[in-house]
C-alpha positions as CSV (number, residue, x, y, z in Angstrom):
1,X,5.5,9.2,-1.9
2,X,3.3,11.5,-2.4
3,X,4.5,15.2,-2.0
4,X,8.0,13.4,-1.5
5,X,7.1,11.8,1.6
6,X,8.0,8.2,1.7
7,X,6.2,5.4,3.8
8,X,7.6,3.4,6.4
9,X,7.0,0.2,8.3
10,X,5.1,-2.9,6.8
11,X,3.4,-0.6,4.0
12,X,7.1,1.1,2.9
13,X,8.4,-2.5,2.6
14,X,5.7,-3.4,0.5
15,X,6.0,-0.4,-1.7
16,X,9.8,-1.2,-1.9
17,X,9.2,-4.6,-2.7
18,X,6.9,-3.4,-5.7
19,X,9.2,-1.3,-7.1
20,X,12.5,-4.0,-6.5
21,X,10.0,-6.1,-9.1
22,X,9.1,-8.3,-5.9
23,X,5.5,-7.4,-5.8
24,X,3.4,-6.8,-9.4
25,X,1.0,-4.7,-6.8
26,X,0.5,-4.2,-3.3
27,X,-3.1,-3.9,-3.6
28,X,-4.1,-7.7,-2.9
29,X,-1.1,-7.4,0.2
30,X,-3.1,-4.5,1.8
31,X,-6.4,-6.0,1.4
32,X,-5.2,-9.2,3.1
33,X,-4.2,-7.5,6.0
34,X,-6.6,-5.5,6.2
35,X,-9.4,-8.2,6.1
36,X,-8.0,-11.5,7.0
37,X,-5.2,-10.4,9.7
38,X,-6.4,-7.4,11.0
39,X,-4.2,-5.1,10.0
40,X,-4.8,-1.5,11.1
41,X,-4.8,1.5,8.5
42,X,-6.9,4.0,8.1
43,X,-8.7,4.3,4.7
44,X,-7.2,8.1,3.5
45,X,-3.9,6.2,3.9
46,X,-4.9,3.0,2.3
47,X,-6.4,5.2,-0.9
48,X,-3.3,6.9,-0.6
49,X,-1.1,4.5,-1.2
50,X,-2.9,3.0,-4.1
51,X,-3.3,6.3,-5.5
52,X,0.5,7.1,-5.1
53,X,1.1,3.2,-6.7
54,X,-1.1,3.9,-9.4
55,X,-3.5,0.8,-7.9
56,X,-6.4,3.2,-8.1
57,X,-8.8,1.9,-5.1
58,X,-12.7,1.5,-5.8
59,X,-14.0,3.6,-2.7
């Protein structure tokens, strides 16, 4: 949500599903699809969204 923008697709349905109380983080959800189903995202967005869910990524 940064600068009030709001995600959409897979990665806004996570993010919803963290804040609903669904998901504790959607860190370990991005990293799966990332690495085991091949999920495509770039990196600025993947650091973005962690950023934006305080889930402060590691590089």
């Amino acid at each position: 949500r940064h600068l009030g923008l709001r995600y959409t697709g897979l990665i806004g349905v996570l993010v919803e599903a963290k804040h609903k109380g669904v998901l504790s983080a959607v860190k370990p959800q991005l990293d799966e699809l990332r690495n085991i189903a091949g999920f495509r995202i770039s990196d600025a967005l993947y650091v973005r969204v962690l950023q934006d869910e305080r889930e402060e990524s590691c590089g």
